[in-house]
LUMRO-761229 format. One record per residue: residue in one letter; x, y, z of N, C-alpha, C in turn. Coordinates in steps of 0.001 Angstrom, whole numbers. Layout:
BEGIN
<site type="A" n_east="X" n_north="Y" n_up="Z" ca_east="X" ca_north="Y" ca_up="Z" c_east="X" c_north="Y" c_up="Z"/>
...
//
This chain:
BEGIN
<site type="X" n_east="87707" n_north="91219" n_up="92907" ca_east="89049" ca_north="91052" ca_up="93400" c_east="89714" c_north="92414" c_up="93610"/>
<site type="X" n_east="89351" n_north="93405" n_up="92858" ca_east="89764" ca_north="94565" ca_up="92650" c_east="89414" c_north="95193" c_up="94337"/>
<site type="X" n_east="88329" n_north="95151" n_up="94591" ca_east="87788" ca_north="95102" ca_up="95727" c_east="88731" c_north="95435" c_up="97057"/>
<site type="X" n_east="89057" n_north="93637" n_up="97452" ca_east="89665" ca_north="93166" ca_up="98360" c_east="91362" c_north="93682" c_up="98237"/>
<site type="X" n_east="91858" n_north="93847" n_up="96971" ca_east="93235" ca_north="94891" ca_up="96723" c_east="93255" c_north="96191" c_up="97353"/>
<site type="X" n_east="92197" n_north="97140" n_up="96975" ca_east="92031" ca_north="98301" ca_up="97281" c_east="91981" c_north="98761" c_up="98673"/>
<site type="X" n_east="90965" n_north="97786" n_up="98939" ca_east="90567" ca_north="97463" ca_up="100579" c_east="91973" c_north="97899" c_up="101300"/>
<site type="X" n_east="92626" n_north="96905" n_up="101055" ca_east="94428" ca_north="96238" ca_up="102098" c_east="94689" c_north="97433" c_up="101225"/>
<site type="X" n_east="95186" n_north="98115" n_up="100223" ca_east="95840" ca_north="98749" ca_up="99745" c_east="95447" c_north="100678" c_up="100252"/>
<site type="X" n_east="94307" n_north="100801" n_up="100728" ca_east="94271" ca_north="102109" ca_up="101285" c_east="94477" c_north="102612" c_up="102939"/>
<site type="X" n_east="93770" n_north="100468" n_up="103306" ca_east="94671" ca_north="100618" ca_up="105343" c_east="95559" c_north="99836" c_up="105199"/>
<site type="X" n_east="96482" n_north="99713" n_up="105210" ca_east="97344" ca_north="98181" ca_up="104991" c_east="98020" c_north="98329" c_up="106544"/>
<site type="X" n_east="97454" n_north="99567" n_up="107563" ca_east="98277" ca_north="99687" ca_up="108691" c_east="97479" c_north="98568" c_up="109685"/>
<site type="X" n_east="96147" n_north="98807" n_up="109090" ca_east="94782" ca_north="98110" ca_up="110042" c_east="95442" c_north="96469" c_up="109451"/>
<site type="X" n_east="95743" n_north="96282" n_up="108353" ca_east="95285" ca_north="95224" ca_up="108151" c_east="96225" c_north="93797" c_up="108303"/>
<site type="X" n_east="97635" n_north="94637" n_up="108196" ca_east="98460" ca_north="94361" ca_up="108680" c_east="98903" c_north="94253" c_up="110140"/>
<site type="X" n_east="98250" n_north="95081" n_up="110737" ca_east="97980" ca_north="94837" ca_up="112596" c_east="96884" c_north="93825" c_up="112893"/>
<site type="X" n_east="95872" n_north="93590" n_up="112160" ca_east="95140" ca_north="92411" ca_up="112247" c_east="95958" c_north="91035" c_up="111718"/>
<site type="X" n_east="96699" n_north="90912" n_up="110671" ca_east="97365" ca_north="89879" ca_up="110174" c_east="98033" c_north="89265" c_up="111486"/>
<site type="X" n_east="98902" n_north="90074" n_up="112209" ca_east="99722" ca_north="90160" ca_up="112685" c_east="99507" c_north="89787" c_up="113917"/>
<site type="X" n_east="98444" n_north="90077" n_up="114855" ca_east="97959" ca_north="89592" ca_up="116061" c_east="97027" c_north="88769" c_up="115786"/>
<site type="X" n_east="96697" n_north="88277" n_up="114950" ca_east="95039" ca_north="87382" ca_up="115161" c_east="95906" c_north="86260" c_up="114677"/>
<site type="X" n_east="95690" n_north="85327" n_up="115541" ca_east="96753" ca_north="83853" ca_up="115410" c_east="95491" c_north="82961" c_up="114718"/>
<site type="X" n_east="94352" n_north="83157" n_up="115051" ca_east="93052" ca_north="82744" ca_up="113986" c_east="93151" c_north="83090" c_up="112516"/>
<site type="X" n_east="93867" n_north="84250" n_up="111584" ca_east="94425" ca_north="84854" ca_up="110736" c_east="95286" c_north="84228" c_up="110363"/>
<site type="X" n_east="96132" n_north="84169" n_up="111084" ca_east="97782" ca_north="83823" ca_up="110473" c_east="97813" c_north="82027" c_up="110368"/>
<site type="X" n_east="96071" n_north="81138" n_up="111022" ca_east="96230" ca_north="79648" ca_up="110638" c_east="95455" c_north="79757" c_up="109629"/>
<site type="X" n_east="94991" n_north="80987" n_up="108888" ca_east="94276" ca_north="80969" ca_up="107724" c_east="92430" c_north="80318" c_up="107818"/>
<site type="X" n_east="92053" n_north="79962" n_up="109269" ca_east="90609" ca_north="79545" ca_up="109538" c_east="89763" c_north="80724" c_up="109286"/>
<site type="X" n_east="90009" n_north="82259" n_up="109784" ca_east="89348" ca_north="82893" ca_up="109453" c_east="89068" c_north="83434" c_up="107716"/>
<site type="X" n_east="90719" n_north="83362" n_up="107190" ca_east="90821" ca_north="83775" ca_up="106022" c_east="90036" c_north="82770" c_up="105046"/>
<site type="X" n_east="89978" n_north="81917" n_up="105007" ca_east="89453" ca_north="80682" ca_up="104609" c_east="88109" c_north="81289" c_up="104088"/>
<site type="X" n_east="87334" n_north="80871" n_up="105517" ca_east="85549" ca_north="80604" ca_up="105181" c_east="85825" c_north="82539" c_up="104651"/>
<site type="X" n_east="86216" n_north="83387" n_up="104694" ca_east="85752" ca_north="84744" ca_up="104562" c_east="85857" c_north="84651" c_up="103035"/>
<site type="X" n_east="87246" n_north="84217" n_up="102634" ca_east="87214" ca_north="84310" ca_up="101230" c_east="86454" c_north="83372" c_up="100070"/>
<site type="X" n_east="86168" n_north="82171" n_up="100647" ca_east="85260" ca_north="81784" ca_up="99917" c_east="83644" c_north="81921" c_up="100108"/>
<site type="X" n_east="83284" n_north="82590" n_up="100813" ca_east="82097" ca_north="83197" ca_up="101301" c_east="82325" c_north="84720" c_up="100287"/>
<site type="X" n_east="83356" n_north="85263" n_up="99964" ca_east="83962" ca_north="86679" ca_up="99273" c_east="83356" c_north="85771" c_up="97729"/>
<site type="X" n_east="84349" n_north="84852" n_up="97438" ca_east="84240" ca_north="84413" ca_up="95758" c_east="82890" c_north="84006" c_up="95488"/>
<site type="X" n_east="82075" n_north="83293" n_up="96690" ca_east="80426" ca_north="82341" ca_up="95935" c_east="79736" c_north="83705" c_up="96187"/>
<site type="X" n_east="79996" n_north="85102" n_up="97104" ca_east="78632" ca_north="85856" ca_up="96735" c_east="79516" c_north="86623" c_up="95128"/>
<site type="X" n_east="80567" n_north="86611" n_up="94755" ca_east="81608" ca_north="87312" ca_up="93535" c_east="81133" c_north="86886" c_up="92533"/>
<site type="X" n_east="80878" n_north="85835" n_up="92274" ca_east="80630" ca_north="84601" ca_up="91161" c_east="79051" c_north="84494" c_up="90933"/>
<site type="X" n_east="78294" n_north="84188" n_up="91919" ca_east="76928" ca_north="84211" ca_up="91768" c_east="76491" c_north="85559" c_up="91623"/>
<site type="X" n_east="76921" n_north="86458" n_up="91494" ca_east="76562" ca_north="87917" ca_up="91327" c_east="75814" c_north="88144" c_up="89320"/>
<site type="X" n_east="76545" n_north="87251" n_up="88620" ca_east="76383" ca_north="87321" ca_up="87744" c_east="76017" c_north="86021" c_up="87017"/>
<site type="X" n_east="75192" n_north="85805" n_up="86010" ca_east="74343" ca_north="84570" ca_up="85427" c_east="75448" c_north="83667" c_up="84763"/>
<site type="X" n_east="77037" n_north="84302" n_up="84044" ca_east="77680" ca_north="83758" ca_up="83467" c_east="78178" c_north="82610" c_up="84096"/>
<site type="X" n_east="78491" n_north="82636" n_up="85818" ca_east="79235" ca_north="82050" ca_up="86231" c_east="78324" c_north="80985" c_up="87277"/>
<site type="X" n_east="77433" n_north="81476" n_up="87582" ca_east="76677" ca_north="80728" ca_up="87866" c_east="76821" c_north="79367" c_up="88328"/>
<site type="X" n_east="76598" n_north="78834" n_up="87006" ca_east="76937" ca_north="76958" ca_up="86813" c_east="78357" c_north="76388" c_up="87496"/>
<site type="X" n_east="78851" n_north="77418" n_up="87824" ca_east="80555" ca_north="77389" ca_up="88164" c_east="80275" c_north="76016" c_up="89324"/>
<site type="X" n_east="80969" n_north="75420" n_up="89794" ca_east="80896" ca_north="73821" ca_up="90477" c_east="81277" c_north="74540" c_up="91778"/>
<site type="X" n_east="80761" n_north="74038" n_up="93096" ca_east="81207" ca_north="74852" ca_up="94230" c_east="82500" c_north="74406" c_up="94534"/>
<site type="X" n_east="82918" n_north="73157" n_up="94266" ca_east="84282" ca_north="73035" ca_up="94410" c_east="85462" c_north="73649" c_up="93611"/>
<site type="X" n_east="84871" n_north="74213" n_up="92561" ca_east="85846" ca_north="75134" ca_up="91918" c_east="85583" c_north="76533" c_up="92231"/>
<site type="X" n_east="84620" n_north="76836" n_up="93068" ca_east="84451" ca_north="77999" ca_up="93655" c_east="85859" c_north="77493" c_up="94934"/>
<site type="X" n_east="85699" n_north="76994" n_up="95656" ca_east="86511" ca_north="76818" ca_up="96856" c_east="88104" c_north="76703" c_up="96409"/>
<site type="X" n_east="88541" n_north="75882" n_up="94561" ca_east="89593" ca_north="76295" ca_up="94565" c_east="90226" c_north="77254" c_up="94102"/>
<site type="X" n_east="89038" n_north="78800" n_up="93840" ca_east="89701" ca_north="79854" ca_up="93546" c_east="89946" c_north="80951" c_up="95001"/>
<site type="X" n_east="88867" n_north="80302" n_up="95897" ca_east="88649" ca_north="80894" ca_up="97166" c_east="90122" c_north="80633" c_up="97782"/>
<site type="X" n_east="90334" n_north="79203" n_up="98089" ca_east="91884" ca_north="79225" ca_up="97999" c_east="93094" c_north="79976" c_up="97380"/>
<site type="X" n_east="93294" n_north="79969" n_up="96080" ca_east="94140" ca_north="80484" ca_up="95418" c_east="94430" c_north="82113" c_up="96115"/>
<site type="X" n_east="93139" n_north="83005" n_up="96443" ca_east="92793" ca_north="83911" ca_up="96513" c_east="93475" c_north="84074" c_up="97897"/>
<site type="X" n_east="93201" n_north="83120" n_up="98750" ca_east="93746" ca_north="83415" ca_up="99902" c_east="94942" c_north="82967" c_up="100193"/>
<site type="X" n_east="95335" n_north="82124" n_up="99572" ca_east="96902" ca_north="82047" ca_up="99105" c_east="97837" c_north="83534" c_up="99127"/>
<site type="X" n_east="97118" n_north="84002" n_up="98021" ca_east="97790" ca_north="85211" ca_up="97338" c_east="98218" c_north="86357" c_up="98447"/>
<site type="X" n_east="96621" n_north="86528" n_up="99180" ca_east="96903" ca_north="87457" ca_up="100039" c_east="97552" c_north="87714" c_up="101300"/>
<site type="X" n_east="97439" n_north="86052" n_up="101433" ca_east="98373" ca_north="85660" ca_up="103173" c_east="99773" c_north="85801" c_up="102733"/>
<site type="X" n_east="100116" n_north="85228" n_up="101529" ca_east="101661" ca_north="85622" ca_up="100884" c_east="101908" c_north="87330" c_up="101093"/>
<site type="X" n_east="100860" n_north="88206" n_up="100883" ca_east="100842" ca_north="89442" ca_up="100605" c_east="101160" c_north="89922" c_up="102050"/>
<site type="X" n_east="99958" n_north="89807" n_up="102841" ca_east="100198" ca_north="90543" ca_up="104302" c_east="101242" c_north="89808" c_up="104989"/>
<site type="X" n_east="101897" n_north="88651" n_up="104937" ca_east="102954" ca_north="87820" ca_up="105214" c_east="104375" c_north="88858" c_up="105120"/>
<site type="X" n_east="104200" n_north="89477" n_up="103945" ca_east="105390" ca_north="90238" ca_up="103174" c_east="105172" c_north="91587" c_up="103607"/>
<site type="X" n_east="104302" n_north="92070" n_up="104592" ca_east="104243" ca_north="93659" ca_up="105180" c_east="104023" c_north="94372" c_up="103466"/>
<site type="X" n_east="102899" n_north="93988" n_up="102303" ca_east="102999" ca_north="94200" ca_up="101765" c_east="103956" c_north="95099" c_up="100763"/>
<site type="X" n_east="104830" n_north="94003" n_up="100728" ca_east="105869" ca_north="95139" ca_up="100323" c_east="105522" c_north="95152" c_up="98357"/>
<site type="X" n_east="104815" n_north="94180" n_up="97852" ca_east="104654" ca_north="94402" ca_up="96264" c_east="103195" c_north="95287" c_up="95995"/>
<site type="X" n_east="103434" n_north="95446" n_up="94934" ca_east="102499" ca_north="96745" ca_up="94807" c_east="101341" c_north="96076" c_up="94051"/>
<site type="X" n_east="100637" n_north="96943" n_up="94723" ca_east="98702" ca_north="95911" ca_up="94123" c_east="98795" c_north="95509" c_up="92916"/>
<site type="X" n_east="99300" n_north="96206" n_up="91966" ca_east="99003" ca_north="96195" ca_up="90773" c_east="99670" c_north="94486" c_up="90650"/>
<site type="X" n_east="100945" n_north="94310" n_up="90940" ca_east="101117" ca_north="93044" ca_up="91089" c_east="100472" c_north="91677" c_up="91534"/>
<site type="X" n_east="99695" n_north="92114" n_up="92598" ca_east="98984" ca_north="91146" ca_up="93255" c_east="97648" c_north="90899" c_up="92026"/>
<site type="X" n_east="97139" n_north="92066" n_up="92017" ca_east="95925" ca_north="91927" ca_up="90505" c_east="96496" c_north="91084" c_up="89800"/>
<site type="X" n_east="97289" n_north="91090" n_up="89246" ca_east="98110" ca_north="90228" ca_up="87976" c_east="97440" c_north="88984" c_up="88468"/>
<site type="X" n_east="98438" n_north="88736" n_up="89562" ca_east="98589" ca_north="87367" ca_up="90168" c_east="96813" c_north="86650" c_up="90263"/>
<site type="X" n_east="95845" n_north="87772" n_up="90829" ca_east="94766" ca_north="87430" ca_up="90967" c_east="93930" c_north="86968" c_up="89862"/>
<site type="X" n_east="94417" n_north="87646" n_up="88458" ca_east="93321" ca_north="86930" ca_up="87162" c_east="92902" c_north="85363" c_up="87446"/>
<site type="X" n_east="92010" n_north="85014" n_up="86646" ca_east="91359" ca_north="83920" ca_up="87121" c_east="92822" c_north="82974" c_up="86295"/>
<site type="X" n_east="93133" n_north="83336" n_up="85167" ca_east="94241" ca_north="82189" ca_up="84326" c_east="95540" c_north="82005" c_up="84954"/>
<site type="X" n_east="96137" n_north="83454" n_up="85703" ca_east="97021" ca_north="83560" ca_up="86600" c_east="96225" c_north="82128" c_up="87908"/>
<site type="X" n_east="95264" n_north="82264" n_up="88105" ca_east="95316" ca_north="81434" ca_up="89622" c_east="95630" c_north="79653" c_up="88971"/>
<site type="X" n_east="95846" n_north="79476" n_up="87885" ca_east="95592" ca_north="78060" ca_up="87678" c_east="96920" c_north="77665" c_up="87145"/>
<site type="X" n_east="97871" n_north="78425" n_up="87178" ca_east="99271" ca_north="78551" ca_up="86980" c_east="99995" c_north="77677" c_up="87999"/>
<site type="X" n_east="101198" n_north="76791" n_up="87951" ca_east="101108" ca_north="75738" ca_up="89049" c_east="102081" c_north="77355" c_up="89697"/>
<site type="X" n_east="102546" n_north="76738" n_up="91444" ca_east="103590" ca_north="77774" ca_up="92039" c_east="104856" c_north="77807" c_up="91571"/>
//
């Protein structure tokens, strides 16, 4: 997750000009399959998580892309460190 923060957080000019014109982006179809395609290779990376259910892979893939469409939505105006917060796995199961 740290990752995908850093990423937006060192171009946020690129990424935010992509948010911003890609109307495929902004209905969340692309953001979608990318981020949960991001969490099942994140998760299977390691033996712990493994067993994890793919549908609870898909509802952190969500959460995740929740977070960040809220983020580039907002011309990132909160600071990563915030968004990390938000991103812990106990933070994502928090109702809104």
């Amino acid at each position: 997750m740290d990752f995908v923060i850093t990423e937006i957080e060192t171009k946020p000019r690129l990424f935010l000009n992509i948010y911003r014109l890609s109307l495929v982006i902004q209905e969340n179809l692309f953001l979608k399959k990318a981020f949960l395609d991001f969490v099942c290779t994140y998760f299977n990376q390691d033996p712990f998580f493994k067993p994890i259910q793919p549908a609870h892979l898909a509802f952190f893939a969500d959460a995740l892309r929740w977070q960040i469409s809220e983020w580039l939505a907002h011309d990132l105006s909160e600071p990563g460190v915030k968004i990390r917060a938000r991103l812990g796995a106990f933070a994502l199961l928090q109702p809104c």
